[in-house]
RODOLO-797120 format. One record per residue (C-alpha): x, y, z. Coordinates in pm, whole numbers, padded with zeros to 5 digits, always signed. Each point is the difference from the previous one (the first is absolute). Layout:
% residues N
XYZ
...
This chain:
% residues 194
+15637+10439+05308
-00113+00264-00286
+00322-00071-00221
+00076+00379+00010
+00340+00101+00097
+00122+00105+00313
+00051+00378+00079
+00388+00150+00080
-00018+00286+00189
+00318+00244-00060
-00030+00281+00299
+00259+00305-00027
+00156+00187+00272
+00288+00245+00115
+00318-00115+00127
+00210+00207+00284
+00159+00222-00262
-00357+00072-00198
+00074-00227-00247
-00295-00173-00187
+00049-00402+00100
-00254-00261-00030
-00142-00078+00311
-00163-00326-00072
-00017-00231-00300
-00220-00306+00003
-00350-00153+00089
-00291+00202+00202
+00010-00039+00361
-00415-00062+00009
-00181-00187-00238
-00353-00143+00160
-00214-00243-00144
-00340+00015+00132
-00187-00266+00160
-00334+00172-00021
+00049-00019-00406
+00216-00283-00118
+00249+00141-00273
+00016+00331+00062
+00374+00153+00076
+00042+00339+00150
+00373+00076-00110
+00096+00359+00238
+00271+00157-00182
+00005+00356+00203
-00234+00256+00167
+00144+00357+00150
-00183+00156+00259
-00069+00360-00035
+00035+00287-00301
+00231+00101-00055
+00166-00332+00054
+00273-00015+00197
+00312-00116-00221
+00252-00185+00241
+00160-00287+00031
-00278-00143+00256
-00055-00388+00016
-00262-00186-00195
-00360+00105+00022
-00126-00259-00094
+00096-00238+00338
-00338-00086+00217
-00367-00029-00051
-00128+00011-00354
-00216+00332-00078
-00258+00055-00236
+00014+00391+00012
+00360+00208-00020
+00084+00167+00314
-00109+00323+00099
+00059+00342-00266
+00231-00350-00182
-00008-00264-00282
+00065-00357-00006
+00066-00191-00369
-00079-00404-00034
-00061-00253-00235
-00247-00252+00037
-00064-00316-00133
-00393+00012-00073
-00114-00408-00078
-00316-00084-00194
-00307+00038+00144
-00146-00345+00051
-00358-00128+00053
+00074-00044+00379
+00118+00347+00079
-00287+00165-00235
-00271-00185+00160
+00140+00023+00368
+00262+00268+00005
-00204+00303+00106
+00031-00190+00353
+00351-00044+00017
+00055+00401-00073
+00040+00124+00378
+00318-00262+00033
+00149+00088-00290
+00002+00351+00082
+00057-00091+00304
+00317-00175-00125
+00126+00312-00139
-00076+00252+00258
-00343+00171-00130
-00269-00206+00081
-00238+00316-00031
+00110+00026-00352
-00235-00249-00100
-00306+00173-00216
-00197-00417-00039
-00340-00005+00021
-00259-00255-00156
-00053+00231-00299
+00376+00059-00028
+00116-00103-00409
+00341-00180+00141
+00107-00141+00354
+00303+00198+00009
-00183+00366+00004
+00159+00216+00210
+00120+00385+00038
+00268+00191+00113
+00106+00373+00075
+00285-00016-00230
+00113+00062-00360
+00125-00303-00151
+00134-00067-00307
-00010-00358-00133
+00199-00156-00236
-00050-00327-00194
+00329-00160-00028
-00082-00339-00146
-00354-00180-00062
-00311+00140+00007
-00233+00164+00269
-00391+00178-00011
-00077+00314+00220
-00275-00041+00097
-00217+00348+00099
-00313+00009+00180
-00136+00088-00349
+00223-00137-00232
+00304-00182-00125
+00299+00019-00164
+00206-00259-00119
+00418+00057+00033
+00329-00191-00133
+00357+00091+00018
+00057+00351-00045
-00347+00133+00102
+00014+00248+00291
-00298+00030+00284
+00015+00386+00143
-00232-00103+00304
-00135+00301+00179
-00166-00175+00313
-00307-00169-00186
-00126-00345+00109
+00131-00241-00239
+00120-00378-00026
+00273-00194-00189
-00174-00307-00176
+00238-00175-00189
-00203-00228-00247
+00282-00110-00174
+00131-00283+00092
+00324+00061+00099
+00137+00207+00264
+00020+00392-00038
+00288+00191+00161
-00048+00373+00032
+00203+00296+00143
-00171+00211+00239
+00112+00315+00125
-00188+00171+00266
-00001+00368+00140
-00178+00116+00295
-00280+00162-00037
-00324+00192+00127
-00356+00056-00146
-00120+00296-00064
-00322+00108+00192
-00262+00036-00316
+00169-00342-00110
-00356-00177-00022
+00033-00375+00166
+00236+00078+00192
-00205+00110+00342
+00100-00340+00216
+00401+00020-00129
+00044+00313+00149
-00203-00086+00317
């Protein structure tokens, strides 16, 4: 286990009359720990579908496959648990990248090549903004690094990049991600919008 604590998950809603009631009060419905990399949680807290978002009482959005990407013109926000890189998943993870994708329904979202600087490069057409909630995380950038701890915010506009956590204990972050589209002069992004 990564010692952190579990999440509680307090949805709101309308009752018959309008009234403001919670809906829900208690532990996610998915959390997914990934075979294709040992220790890392995906906690799904909530995704809409859409902009504007719909605001209803509708049920959980979060029931069903696990997705890497938000839903169509939506968001989806998550935490997840990122363990320390090891030796083992350095040296041979680049090969394990299609399942764990895979595993979380964007296998083409996988950037790895032999040159890549971290087995976990990949890209997205989304916005995301990450959030270190406890330990300690790198970004890792095609050219580049930065190193984050609690309270650093990642604004990442669709660029490749990789979370390497070298420190030893396990990192949980906050993502939020929004739908997006590259622009056409974007350059790099020719085979995403293929």
């Amino acid at each position: 286990m990564s010692g952190l604590p579990d999440i509680t998950r307090v949805v709101t809603g309308h009752d018959a009359e309008g009234r403001a009631v919670v809906a829900s009060d208690g532990p996610l419905s998915t959390v997914v720990s990934l075979s294709a990399i040992p220790g890392t949680v995906f906690h799904e807290v909530w995704s809409t579908a859409g902009a504007p978002a719909p605001v209803d009482n509708g049920p959980d959005p979060t029931l069903g496959p696990l997705s890497l990407p938000p839903p169509a013109h939506g968001t989806r926000i998550r935490f997840v648990d990122i363990p320390p890189d090891t030796e083992d998943f350095l040296t041979h993870g680049a090969g394990r990248m299609g399942a764990a994708f895979s595993e979380i329904g964007d296998q083409g979202a996988s950037t790895v090549t032999a040159g890549s600087p971290h087995p976990l490069m990949h890209r997205t057409e989304t916005v995301d903004y990450g959030v270190v909630i406890d330990g300690e995380c790198v970004l890792v950038l095609d050219k580049g690094e930065v190193v984050l701890k609690p309270g650093h915010v990642v604004v990442q506009r669709g660029t490749n990049h990789a979370w390497a956590n070298r420190s030893g204990q396990v990192c949980r972050m906050l993502f939020i991600l929004v739908d997006g589209q590259f622009v056409a002069d974007l350059p790099g992004t020719a085979t995403q919008t293929e």
